[in-house]
C-alpha positions, 0 to 999 in steps of 0.5 A, spaced: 500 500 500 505 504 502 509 503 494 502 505 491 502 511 495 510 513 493 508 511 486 501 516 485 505 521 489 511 521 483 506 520 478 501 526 480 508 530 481 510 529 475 503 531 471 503 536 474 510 538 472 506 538 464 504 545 464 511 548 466 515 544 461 509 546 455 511 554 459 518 552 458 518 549 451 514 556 450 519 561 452 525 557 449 522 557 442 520 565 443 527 567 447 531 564 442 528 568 436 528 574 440 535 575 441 540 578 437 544 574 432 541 570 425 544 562 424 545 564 417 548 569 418 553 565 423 554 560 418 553 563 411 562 564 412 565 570 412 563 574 406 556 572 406 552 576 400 545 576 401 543 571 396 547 566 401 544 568 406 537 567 404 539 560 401 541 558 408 535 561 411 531 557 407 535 550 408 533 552 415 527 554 415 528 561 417 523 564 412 518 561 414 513 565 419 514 564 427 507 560 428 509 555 422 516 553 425 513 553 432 508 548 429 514 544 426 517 544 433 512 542 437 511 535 431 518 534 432 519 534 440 513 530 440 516 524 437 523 525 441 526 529 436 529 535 439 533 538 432 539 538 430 544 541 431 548 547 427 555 547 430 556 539 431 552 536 425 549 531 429 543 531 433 542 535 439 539 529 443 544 525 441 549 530 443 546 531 450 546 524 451 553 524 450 555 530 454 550 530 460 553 524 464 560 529 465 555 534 467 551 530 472 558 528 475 560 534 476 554 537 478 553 531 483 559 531 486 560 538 488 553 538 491 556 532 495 562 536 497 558 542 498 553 539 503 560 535 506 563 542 508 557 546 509 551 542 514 557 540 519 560 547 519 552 550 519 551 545 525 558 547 530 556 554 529 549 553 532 552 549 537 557 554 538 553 560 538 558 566 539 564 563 538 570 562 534 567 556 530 560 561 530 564 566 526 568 562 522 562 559 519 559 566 517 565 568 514 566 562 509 558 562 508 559 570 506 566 568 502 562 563 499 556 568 497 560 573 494 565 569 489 562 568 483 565 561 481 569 562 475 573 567 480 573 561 485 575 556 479 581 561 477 583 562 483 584 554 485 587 553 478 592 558 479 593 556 487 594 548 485 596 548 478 601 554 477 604 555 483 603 549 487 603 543 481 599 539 486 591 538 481 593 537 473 592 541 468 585 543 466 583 540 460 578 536 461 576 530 464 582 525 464 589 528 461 589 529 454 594 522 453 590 518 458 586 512 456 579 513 459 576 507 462 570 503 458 564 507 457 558 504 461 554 510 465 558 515 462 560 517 469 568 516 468 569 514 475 563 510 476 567 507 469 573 506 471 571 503 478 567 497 474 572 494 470 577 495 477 582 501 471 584 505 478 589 508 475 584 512 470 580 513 477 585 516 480 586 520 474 579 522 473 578 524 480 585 529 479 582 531 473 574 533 478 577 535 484 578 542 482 571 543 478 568 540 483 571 544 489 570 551 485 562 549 484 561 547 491 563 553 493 557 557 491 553 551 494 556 551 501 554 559 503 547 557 503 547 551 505 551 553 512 547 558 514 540 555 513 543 549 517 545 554 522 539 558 522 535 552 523 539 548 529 539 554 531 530 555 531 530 547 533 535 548 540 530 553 542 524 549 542 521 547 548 521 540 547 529 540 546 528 543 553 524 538 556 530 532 553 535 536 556 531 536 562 531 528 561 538 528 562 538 525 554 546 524 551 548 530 547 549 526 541 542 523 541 539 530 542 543 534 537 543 528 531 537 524 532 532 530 533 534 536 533 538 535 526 531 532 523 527 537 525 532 542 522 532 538 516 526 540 512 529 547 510 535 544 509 533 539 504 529 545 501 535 549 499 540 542 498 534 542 492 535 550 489 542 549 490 542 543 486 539 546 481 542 553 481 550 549 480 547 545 473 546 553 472 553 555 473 556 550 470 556 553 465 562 558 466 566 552 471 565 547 464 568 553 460 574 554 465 576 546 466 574 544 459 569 540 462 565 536 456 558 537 459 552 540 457 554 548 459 560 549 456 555 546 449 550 551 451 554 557 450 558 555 444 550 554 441 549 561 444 554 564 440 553 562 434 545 562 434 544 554 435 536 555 436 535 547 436 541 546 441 539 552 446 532 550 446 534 541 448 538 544 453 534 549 456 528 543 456 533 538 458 535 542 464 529 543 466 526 536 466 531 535 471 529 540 475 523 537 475 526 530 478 530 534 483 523 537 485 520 530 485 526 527 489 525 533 495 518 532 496 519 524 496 525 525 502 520 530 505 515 524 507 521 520 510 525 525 514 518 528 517 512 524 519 508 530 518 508 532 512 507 524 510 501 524 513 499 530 510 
């Protein structure tokens, strides 16, 4: 009875998720016709004459009234068929599938660090309210806040690369010579753990760790302070006073009920925090040559890849409405009442 109820609940979620998705298709097509730049003129060369030009459009189908390519669209992405792409040839599914998992892996793992560093930190400054571990939290939450992450990847590149020599260069993935493990998940780590290659796991994870830090960084500002200012609420509650009056172990107090009374609004920024650094991967894809969907986005941007720039804003959009999905199902196992509700 309890999977039928998980089962309607994500079903219900995600149907009520279609009308975002239709604005969010809506909005892409109208965005990408609106801003500067023409395809034709981008691939016409670099002397086009207006004859080329029209040709290309033509072939494009950018001559065609806006209601009538709309339309065309709209058949297309109902079959699974997101266009294809000016600047690869290929097509931009295709292209997407290909690039995602490094996007993920990244994304995952910064949001991974970020929660590691963050949510301890968050939870000593509550428990230390006035102190030096209190004003310590503080300050990296407001450093983190106020660095942009492609300055924070700048600087860790020039820090670990140029100066110290410790991190590898940042040119993708796995060095530009190594051998990358056999693709099964795409996920390079994951790959190379599979079939046991621990030299290219431990090369792949040289290659992350950098990215990873720089993306996680704008992630633990908002995460240690909505840990704090929630333990904060919870330890001032009347029945924490009461447990402690119960002589009840610090540990079971602060880890067991205080923390899961405060994990509702943590779980809620953990979720916009996420969905905010598949966001700024964009600038940290561009600063470690990372292959992933930001750095594809761009470069579509630029030469006003309309097909590519529409399956991404989609892709990422239908992504925000899995993390969504997911927030709302951890609800119902961290608090009993919104279960019930």
């Amino acid at each position: 009875m309890r999977i039928l109820s998980l089962a309607w609940t994500i079903l219900r979620r995600l149907l009520l998720s279609v009308p975002t998705l239709a604005g969010v298709v809506v909005v892409s097509f109208a965005l990408t016709r609106l801003l500067p730049g023409d395809p034709a003129v981008y691939f016409a060369g670099a002397a086009p004459t207006p004859e080329a030009i029209a040709d290309l459009r033509k072939t494009l189908l950018l001559d065609r009234p806006i209601s009538e390519q709309f339309a065309g669209y709209l058949g297309r992405l109902v079959r699974g068929d997101l266009g294809r792409s000016l600047v690869t040839g290929q097509p931009v599914l295709e292209d997407l599938a290909v690039r995602f998992p490094a996007t993920l892996e990244l994304t995952i793992s910064a949001s991974v660090l970020a929660l590691i560093i963050a949510v301890p930190l968050g939870i000593a400054g509550a428990l230390r309210r006035g102190r030096a571990i209190d004003h310590t939290c503080r300050m990296v939450s407001t450093a983190a806040l106020s660095m942009p992450a492609f300055f924070t990847g700048l600087l860790l590149v020039f820090m670990f690369y140029y100066l110290l020599g410790l991190a590898p260069a940042p040119l993708g993935r796995i060095a530009p010579m190594g051998l990358p493990p056999p693709e099964r998940t795409g996920f390079v780590l994951v790959d190379a753990m599979l079939v046991r290659d621990w030299p290219s796991f431990r090369d792949g994870l040289a290659h992350l760790a950098l990215p990873a830090l720089a993306l996680a960084f704008a992630g633990i500002g908002p995460l240690a302070r909505i840990t704090r200012g929630a333990m904060l609420a919870v330890l001032a509650s009347d029945f924490i006073r009461a447990a402690r009056s119960l002589d009840m172990p610090r540990w079971r107090l602060v880890y067991v009920y205080a923390l899961r009374n405060a994990m509702l609004p943590v779980l809620t920024t953990a979720g916009v925090v996420f969905s905010f650094l598949i966001s700024a991967n964009v600038v940290v894809e561009k600063v470690f040559s990372w292959p992933g969907i930001g750095s594809y986005a761009l470069e579509a941007l630029v030469a006003s890849d309309y097909a590519a720039v529409q399956g991404f804003v989609l892709a990422v959009a239908a992504l925000y409405v899995l993390i969504n999905t997911a927030i709302d199902i951890l609800y119902g196992i961290v608090d009993v009442r919104v279960r019930l509700g």
